[in-house]
C-alpha positions in Angstrom: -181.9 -164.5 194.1 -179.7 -165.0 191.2 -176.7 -165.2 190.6 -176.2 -161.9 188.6 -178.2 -160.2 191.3 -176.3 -161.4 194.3 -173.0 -159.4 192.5 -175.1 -156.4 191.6 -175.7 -156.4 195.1 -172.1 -157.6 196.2 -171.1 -154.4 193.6 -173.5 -152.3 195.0 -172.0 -152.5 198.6 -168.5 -152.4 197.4 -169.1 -149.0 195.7 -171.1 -147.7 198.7 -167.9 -148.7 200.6 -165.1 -147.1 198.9 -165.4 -143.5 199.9 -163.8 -145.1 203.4 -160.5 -145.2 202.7 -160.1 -141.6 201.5 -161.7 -140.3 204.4 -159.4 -142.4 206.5 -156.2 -140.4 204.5 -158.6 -137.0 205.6 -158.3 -137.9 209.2 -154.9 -139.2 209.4 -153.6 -136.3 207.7 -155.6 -133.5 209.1 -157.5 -134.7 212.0 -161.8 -134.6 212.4 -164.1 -131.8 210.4 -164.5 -128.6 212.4 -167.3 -126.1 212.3 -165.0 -124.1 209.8 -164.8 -127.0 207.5 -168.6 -127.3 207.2 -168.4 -123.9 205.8 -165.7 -124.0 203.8 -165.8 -127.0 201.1 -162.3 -126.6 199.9 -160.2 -129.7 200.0 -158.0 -130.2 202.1 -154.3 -131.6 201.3 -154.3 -135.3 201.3 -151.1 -138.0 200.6 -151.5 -139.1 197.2 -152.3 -142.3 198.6 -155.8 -140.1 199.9 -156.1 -138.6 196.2 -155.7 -142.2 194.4 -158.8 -143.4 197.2 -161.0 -140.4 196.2 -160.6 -141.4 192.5 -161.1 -145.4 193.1 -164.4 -144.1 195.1 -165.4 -141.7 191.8 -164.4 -144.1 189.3 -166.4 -147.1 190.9 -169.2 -145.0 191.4 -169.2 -143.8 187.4 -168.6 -147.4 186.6 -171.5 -148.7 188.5 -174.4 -147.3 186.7 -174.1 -149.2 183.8 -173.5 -152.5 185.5 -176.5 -152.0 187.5 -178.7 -151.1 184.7 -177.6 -154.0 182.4 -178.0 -156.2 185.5 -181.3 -155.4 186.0 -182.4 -155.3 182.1 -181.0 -159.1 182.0 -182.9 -159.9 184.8 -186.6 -157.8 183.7 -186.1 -159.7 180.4 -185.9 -163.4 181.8 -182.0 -163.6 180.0 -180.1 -164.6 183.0 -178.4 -167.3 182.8 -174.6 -169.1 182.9 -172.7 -166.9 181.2 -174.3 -163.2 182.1 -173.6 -164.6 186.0 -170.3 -165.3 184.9 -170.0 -161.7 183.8 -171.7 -160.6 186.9 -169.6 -161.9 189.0 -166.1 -161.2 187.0 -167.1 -157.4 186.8 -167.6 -157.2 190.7 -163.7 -159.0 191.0 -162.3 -157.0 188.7 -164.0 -153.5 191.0 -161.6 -155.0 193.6 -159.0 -155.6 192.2 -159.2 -152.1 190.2 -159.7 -150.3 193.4 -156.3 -152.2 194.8 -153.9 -151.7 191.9 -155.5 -148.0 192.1 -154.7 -147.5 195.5 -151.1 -149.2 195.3 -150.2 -147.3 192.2 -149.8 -150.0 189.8 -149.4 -148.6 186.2 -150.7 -150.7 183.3 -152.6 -153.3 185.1 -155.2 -150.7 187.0 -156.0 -149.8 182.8 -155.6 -153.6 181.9 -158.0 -154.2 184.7 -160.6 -150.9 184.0 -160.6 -152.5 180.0 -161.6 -155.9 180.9 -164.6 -154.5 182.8 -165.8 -152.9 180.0 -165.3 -155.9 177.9 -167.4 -157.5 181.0 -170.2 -154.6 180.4 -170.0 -155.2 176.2 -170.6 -159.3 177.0 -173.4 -158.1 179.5 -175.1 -156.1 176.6 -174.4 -158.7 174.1 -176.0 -161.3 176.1 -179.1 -158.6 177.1 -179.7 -158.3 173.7 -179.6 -162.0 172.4 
């Protein structure tokens, strides 16, 4: 597997992973579903800390998409190489550490950190298209 694949796949299980934390701040906060909450699909309150995992979980899963489908273009059209594993592999480092400024609230460097994996997607497509 290459190397870009191995982090569309390291990205892949990150994303499928976030959605954890703000179920945690569900439970700790208001205890297990009941048959009532089934029913009713209203939120229920959350810490901010809760709200600020639901929006890491949203944002990652938004974000993903067009990683994975440059990703896999690179890899269809034989154009993997050095540089779009580097940008593989930055993209999936800069998901974590996005999703830890996120949760701890850091102003400034969560958008710092959201910008440079854009600029990671923009060198994927550059590289796609060479």
């Amino acid at each position: 597997m290459s190397t870009d694949l191995k982090y569309l796949a390291l990205t892949a299980m990150l994303t499928a992973s976030l959605w954890i934390p703000y179920v945690v701040s569900q439970v700790v906060t208001n205890g297990f579903l009941t048959p009532p909450n089934y029913r009713d699909p209203t939120p229920r309150p959350v810490p901010l800390w809760g709200k600020r995992a639901d929006r890491v979980y949203l944002n990652a899963v938004e974000t993903f998409s067009p990683f994975a489908v440059l990703v896999i273009l690179i890899h269809l059209a034989g154009n993997a190489n050095g540089m779009t594993a580097l940008l593989a592999a930055a993209f999936f480092w800069l998901r974590v550490v996005h999703a830890i400024v996120y949760w701890a609230a850091i102003p400034y460097i969560r958008t710092l950190v959201f910008t440079l994996g854009f600029v990671v997607m923009i060198g994927l497509f550059v590289e796609l298209m060479l």
